[in-house]
N, C-alpha and C positions, 0 to 999 in steps of 0.2 A: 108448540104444544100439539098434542097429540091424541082425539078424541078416542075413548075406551067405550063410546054408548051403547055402541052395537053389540058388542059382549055381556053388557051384565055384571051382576052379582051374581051369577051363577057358578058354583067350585065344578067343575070342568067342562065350561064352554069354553070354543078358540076360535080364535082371529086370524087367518093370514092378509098381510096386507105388503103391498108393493109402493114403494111411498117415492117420488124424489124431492127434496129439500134444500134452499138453500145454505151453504157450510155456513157456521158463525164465524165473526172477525177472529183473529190471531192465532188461529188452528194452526201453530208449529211451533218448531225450535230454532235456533237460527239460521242455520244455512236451509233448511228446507222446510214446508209444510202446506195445509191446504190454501188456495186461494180464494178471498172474502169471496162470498158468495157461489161458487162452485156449485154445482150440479152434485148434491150424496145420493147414492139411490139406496135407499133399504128393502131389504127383505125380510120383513120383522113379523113373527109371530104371539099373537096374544095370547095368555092363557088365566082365564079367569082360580084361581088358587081361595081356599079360605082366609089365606092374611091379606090378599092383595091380587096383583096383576104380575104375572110374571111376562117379561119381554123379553124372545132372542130371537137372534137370527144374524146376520151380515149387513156392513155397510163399507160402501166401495164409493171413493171420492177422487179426482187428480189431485198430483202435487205437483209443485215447481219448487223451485229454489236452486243454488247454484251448486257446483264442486269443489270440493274442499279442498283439493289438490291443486289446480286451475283455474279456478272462478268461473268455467263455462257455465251458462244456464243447463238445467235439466230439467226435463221432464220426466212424469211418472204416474203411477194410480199404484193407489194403497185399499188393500181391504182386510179388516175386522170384525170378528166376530163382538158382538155383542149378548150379555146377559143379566138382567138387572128385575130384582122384585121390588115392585112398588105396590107398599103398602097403604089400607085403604085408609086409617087412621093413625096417630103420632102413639097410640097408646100400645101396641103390636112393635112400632119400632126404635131401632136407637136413634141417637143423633146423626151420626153417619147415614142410613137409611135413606131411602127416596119414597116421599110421599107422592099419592095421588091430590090433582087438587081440582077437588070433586069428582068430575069424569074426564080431566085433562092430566096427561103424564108428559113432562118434561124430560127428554130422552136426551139433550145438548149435552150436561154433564156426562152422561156414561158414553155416548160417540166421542167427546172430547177428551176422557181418561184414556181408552182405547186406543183412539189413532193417535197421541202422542206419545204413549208410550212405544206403537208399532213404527216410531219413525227412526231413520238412522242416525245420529248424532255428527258424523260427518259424512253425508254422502257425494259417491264420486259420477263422475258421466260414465268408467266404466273401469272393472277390475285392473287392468296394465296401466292406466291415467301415471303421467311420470308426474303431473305437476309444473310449476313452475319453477325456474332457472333461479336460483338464493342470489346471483351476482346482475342479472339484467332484466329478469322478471318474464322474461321469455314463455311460452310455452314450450317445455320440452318435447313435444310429441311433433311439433312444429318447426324445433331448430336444428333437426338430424341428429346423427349419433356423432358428427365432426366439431360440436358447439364444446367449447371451450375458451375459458378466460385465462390469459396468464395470471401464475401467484409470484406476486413481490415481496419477500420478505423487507416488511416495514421497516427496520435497520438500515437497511442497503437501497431506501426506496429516494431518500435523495441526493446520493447519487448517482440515478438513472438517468439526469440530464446531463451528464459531463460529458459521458462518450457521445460522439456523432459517429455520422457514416462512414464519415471523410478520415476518419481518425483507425478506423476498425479496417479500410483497403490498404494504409501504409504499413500497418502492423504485417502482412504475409507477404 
């Protein structure tokens, strides 16, 4: 919560304020998002308006989570803009809306609409990421460009133990 005192009721007093807070729990989607408690820094401005408080400005947080491709860990920082009026009574707004409650404005819902929708749904450690190997799970970036499985067509697959070595030098 986020005290508005210093502003007022007055329609066009303003607030800049420089805040760091800590993130709330489950800020992400599944492969990536913010970490509980992380350092958000905002740079939020107040503006006292006749329905309400309007607040904008940016908010810049780290992420982690891993790669879609690879499962490596990543790191990262994400920033959004923010913009949301909070009205000073329920009678000015809809149900949707964000009340003030009294001279306190809860800002979590609109940083947490923001950065989740600003996240990537699968993201990678980095544009070329081959992934990993569908036959041995390998990391590809890690097994060369010589990584290779034989394919056995499954019909003929037994059998593969019939021939020996010793059977394949008599034949030439």
């Amino acid at each position: 919560m986020i005290s508005t005192h210093d502003l007022g009721r007055r329609p066009g007093s303003m607030l800049e304020r420089h805040l760091s807070l800590p993130a709330p729990v489950d800020l992400g989607v599944d492969m990536i998002g913010v970490p509980k408690d992380a350092e958000v820094e905002l740079d939020l401005r107040f503006e006292a308006v006749m329905e309400g408080v309007l607040v904008s400005g940016t908010a810049r947080a780290p992420l982690a989570g891993e790669c879609a491709r690879c499962l490596d860990p990543i790191s990262d920082e994400i920033e959004v803009g923010l913009q949301e009026l909070f009205f000073y009574s329920d009678e000015d707004a809809s149900e949707e809306d964000s009340l003030l409650d009294g001279e306190l404005l809860d800002l979590e819902p609109t940083f947490r609409d923001a950065a989740v929708l600003a996240l990537p749904l699968s993201p990678v450690c980095s544009d070329d990421c081959q992934g990993l190997c569908v036959e041995c799970g390998i990391r590809l970036a890690d097994a060369g460009p010589d990584h290779r499985h034989e394919k056995i067509d499954a019909r003929w697959a037994s059998l593969q133990g019939l021939v020996t070595e010793n059977d394949n030098d008599q034949e030439k």
